[in-house]
C-alpha positions in Angstrom: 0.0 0.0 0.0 1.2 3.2 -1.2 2.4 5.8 1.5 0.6 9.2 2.5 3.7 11.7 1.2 1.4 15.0 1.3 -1.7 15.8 4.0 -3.1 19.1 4.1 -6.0 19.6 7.0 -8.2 22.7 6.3 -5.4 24.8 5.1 -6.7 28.6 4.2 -4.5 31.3 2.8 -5.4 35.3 3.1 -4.1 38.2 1.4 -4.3 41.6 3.0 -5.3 44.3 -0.1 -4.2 48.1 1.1 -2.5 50.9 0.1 1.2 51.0 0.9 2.2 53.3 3.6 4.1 56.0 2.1 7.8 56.7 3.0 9.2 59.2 4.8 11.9 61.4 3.0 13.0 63.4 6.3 15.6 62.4 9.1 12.8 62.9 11.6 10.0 61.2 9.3 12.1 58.4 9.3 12.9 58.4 13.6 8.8 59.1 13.6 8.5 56.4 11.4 10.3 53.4 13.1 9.0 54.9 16.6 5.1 54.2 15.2 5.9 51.3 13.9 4.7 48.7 16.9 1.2 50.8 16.8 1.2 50.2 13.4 1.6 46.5 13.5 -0.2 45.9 16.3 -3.6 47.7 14.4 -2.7 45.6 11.3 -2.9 42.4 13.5 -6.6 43.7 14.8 -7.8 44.3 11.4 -6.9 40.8 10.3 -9.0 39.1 13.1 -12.0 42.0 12.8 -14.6 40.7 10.4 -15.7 44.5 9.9 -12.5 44.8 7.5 -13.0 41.8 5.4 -13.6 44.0 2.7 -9.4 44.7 2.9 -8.5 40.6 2.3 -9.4 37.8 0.0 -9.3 34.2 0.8 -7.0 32.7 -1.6 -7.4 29.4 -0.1 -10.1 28.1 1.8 -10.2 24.6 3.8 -8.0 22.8 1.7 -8.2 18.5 2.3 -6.5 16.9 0.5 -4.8 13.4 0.7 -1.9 12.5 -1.7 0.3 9.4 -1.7 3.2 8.4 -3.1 3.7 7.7 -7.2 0.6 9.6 -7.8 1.0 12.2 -10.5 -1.8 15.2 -9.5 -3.2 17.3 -12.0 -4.1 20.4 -10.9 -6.7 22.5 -12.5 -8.8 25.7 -12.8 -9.2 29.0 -14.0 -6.6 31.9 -13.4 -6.7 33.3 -9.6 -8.6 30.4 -8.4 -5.4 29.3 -5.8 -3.7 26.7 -7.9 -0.6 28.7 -7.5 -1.1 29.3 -4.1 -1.5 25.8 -2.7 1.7 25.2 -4.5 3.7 27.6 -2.7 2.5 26.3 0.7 3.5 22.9 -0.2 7.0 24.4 -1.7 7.3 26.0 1.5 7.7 29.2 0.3 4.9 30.9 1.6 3.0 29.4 5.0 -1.0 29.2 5.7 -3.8 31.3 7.2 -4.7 28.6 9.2 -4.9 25.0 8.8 -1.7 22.5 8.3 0.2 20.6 5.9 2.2 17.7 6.4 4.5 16.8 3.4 7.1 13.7 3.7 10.0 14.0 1.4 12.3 16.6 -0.5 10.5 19.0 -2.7 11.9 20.0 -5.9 9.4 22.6 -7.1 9.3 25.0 -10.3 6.4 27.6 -9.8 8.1 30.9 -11.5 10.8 31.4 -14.2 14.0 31.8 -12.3 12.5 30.8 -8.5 15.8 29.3 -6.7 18.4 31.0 -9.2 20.6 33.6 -8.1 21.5 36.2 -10.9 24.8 36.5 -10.5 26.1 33.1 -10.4 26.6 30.9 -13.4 24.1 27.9 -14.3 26.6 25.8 -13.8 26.8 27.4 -10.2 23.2 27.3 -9.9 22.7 23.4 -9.7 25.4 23.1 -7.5 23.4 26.1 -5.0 20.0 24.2 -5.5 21.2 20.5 -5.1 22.3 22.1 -1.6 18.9 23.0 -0.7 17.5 20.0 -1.7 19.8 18.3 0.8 21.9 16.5 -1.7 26.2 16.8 -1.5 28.7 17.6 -4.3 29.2 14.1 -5.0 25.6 13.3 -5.9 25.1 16.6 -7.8 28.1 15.6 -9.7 26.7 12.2 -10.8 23.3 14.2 -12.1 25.2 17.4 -13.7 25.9 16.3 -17.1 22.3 15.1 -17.2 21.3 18.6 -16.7 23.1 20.5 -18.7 22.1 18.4 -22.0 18.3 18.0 -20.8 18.1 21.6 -20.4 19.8 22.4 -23.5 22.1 25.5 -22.6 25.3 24.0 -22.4 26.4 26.3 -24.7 26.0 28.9 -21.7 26.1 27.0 -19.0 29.3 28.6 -17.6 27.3 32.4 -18.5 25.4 34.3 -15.6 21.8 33.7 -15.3 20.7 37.2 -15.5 22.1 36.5 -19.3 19.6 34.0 -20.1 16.3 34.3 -21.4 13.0 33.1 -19.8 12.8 29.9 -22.0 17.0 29.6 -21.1 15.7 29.8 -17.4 12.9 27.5 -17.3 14.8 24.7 -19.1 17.3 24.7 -17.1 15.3 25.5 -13.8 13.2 22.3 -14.8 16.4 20.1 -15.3 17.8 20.9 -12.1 13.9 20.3 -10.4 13.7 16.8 -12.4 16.9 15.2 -12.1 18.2 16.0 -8.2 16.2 13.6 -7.6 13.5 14.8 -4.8 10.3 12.8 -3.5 8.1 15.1 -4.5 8.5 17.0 -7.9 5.7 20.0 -8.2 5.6 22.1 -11.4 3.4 25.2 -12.3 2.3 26.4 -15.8 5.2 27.9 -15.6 6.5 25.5 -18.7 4.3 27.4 -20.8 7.1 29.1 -21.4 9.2 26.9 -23.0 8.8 25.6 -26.6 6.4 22.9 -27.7 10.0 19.9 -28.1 10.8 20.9 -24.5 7.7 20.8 -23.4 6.7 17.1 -24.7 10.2 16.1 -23.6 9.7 18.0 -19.6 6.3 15.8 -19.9 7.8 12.7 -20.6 10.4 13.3 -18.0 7.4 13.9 -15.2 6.4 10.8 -16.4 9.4 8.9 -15.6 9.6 10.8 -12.4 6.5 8.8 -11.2 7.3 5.5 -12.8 10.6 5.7 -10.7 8.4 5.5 -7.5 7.9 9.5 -6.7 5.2 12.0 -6.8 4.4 14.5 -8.9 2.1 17.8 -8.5 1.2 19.2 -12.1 -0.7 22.8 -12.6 -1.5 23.3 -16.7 -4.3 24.7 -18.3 -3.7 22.1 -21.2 -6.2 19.5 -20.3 -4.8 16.8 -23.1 -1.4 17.1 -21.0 -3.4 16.1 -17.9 -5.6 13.5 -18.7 -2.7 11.7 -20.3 0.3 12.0 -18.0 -2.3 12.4 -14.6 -3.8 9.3 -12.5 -6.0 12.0 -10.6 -6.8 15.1 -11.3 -8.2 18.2 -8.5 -10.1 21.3 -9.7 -9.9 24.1 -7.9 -12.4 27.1 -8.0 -12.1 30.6 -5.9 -9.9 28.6 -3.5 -11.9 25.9 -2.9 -11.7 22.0 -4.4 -14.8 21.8 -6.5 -13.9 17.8 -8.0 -11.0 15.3 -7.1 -11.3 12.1 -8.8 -10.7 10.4 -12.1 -9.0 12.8 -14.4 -11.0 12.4 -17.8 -14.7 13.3 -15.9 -12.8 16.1 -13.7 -11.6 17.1 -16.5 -14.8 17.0 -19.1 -17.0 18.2 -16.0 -14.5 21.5 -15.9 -14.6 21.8 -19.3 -19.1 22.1 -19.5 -18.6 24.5 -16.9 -16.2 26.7 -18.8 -18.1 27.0 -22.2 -20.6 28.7 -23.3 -23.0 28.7 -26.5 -25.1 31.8 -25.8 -22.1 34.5 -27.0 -21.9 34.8 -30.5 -20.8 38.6 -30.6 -17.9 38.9 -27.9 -16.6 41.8 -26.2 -12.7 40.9 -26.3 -11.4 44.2 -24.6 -13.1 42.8 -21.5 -10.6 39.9 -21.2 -8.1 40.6 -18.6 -6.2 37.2 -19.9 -4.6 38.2 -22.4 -0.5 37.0 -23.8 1.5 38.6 -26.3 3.8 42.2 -25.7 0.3 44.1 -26.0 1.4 46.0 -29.4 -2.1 45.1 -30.8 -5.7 44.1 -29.1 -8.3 42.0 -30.5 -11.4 44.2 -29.9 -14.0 41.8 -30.8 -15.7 38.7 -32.6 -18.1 38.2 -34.0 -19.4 34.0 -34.9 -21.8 34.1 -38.4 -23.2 31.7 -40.9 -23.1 31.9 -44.6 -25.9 34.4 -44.3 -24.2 36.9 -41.9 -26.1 35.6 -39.2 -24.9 35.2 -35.6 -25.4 31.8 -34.6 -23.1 29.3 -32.4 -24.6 26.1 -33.7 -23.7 24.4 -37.6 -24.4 21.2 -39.5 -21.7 19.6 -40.6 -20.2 21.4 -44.0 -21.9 24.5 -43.3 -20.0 27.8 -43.4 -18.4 29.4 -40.8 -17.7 33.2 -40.5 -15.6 34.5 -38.1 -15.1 38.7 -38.3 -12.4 39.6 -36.3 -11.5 43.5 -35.0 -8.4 44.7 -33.6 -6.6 48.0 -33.5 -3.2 49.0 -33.2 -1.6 50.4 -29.6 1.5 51.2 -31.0 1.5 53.8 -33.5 4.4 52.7 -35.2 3.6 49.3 -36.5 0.8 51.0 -38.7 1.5 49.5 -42.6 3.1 46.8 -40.8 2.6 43.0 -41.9 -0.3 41.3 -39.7 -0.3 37.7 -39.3 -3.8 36.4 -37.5 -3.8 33.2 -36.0 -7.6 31.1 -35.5 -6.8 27.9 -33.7 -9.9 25.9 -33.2 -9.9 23.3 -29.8 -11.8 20.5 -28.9 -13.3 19.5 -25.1 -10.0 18.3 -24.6 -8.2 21.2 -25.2 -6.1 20.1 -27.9 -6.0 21.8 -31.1 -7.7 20.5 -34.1 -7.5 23.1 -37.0 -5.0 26.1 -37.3 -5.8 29.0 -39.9 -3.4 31.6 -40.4 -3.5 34.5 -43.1 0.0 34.2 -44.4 -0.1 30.5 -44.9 -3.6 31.4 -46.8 -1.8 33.4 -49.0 -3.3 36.2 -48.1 -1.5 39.0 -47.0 -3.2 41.6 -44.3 -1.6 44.9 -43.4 -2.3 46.9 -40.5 -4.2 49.7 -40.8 -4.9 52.8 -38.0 -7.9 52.5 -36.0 -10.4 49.2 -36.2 -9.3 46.7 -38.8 -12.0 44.2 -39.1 -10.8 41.1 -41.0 -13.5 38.0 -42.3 -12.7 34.8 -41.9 -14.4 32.1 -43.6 -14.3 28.2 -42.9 -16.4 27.3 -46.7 -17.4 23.9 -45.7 -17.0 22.9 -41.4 -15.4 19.9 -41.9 -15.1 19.0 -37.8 -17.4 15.9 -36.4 -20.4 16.3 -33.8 -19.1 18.4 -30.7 -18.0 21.3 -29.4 -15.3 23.4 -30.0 -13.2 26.9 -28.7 -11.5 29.0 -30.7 -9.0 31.2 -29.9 -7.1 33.9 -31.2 -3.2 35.4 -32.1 -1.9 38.4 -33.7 1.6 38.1 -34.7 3.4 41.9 -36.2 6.8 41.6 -38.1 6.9 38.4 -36.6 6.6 39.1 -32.9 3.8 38.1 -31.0 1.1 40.9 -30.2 -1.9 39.8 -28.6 -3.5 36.1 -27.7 -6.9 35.2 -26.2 -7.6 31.8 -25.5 -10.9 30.0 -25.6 -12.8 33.1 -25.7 -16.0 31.3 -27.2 -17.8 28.3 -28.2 -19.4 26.8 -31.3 -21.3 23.4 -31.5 -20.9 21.0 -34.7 -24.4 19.1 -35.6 -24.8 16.3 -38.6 -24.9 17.8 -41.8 -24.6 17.0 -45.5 -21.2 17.7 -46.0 -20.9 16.5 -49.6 -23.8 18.2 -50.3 -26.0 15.6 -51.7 -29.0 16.0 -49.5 -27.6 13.4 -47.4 -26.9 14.2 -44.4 -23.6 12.5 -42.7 -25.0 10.6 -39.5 -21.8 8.1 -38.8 -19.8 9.6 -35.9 -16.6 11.2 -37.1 -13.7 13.4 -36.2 -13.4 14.8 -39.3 -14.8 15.0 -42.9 -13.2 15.5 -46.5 -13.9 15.1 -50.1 -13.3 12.0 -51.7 -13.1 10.7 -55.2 -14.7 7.3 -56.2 -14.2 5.5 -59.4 -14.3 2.3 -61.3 -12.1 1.0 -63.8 
């Protein structure tokens, strides 16, 4: 029977939201200062206990139980700000509970931000040696693991170079090495390999995946739910700090998924989504889903046509009459991606105008089987990446005459396509 490695009893976390007390810039401000600062502290403390100020804190966390054992590999999901993040700190250590306790039985190697554990002025190469130290481990047994390091990560080229040299990607690969191969009882790894490159990222997932077989635990936060119902043996959802599901990853997972979508938006604010990636240069400002007749609708038969009419403007001034390059990646419940459209490999070429620039998108015939999909968007300038929003609406797929022979296609199918039949 499989040991308990990680028990949390009703562990809460709470975050104290206030303005910052400004600083002095006076000799005697400053002797005023340190003279008021037990009355401050001591007023702070009665505010956190006085349920007349909650309006000043948030509950990150609340009455967390859970029960993990040894080999399991965890996937953790749920929206951003929901206390994924956090209940990985507290079981890193790095940041301790409201209230409540966690017992954890083993060394933790964790990776929860790009360049946690890394000191900036020391080498790589320096670096491993400074976090095999903290894991407990001596220069002997860091030495048998190095070399494994430093060609997983892929930066040997700069392994002798200060960190504060290396990009984030440079970071995370080799911040992930050093996590995976020193060996700890308990490996725990945030979204923070988003970062990295799709080849590292299949190889750091087959990596965890070895971690596990070789007897330890690991703790896994993604958003990209194919990664966790195929690497996880459990997966716990997390919503406003508390678990919503724990169980058996594929209905967790599919059950998180029904909660997320929604086919009533069909004309979509996208200025009102906080979530957003790229360096901001350009913002999507709205979508707008249609059918061959200009319609707004979420729901099409099989072969029907899709329009999508996309706006976005330009926030920096200079990359007006610059090439655009706009990215429609369609996902299934799964969250993997099953079409990709870009403009460029269309043949189409789209430069960027001042003000709105509405582009239309057409699918002519949906080839995608009965379900339902996302779709998300990217705007790439002079090939830099501008703006992403990710699963920002919903469409359903019903059966439909795709050949267009009054027909319509009712076998189950992921796909469709044309096909020529003849005898000779």
């Amino acid at each position: 029977m499989n040991e308990t490695v990680i028990n949390t009893t009703n562990i809460s976390k709470r975050y104290v939201i206030g303005n910052k007390n400004s600083k002095p810039n006076t000799l005697a401000g400053e002797i005023i200062n340190f003279l008021n600062t037990p009355i401050r502290n001591f007023k702070k403390l009665r505010s956190l206990t006085n349920n007349k100020n909650n309006t000043t804190t948030i509950w990150a966390l609340k009455n967390i139980n859970v029960q993990i054992k040894e080999k399991e590999i965890i996937g953790i999901i749920g929206s951003n700000g929901s206390g994924k993040s956090t209940l990985l700190k507290i079981l890193s250590k790095i940041t301790t509970p409201t209230s409540g306790e966690a017992f954890i039985k083993g060394k933790v190697g964790s990776l929860l931000e790009v360049g946690t554990g890394f000191h900036d002025e020391l080498t790589g190469r320096e670096n491993i040696y400074l976090n095999g130290t903290i894991l407990g481990m001596n220069k002997k047994q860091i030495n048998n693991n190095i070399d494994n390091i430093i060609n997983f990560s892929g930066v040997k080229e700069f392994i002798d170079t200060p960190v504060k040299r290396y990009s984030s990607g440079m970071r995370v690969r080799l911040a992930f090495s050093v996590a995976a191969y020193l060996e700890p009882e308990i490996l725990i790894i945030d979204e923070v390999l988003a970062v990295g490159d799709a080849s590292f990222q299949k190889k750091c997932l087959g990596k965890m995946d070895d971690v596990a077989k070789s007897g330890r635990t690991v703790l896994f936060v993604s958003h990209n739910m194919e990664a966790i119902m195929s690497l996880c043996t459990r997966v716990i959802w997390i919503d406003k700090g508390e678990i919503i599901r724990d169980g058996n990853p594929t209905s967790v997972v599919n059950e998180y998924l029904e909660t997320t979508s929604t086919l009533s938006n069909t004309n979509i604010n996208l200025e009102k989504i906080s979530q957003r990636g790229g360096d901001g240069s350009i913002k999507f400002t709205n979508l707008k889903i249609m059918n061959s007749k200009m319609i707004e609708k979420s729901q099409f038969n099989v072969g029907e046509k899709l329009n999508l009419l996309i706006s976005l403007k330009s926030i920096e001034k200079g990359l007006i009459n610059s090439n655009l390059a706009i990215k429609v990646i369609i996902k299934n419940q799964n969250n993997s991606n099953v079409l990709n459209f870009n403009n460029e490999s269309a043949g189409k070429q789209i430069n960027l105008l001042e003000g709105t620039n509405n582009i239309l998108f057409t699918i002519p015939k949906l080839p995608l089987g009965q379900g339902i999909y996302s779709i998300s968007l990217e705007a790439w300038a002079n090939g830099g990446k501008s703006d992403t929003v990710g699963n920002i609406c919903v469409f359903e797929t019903i059966p439909g005459d795709f050949n267009g022979l009054g027909i319509p296609n009712l076998d189950h199918t992921l796909f469709y396509a044309n096909s020529i039949w003849e005898q000779e």
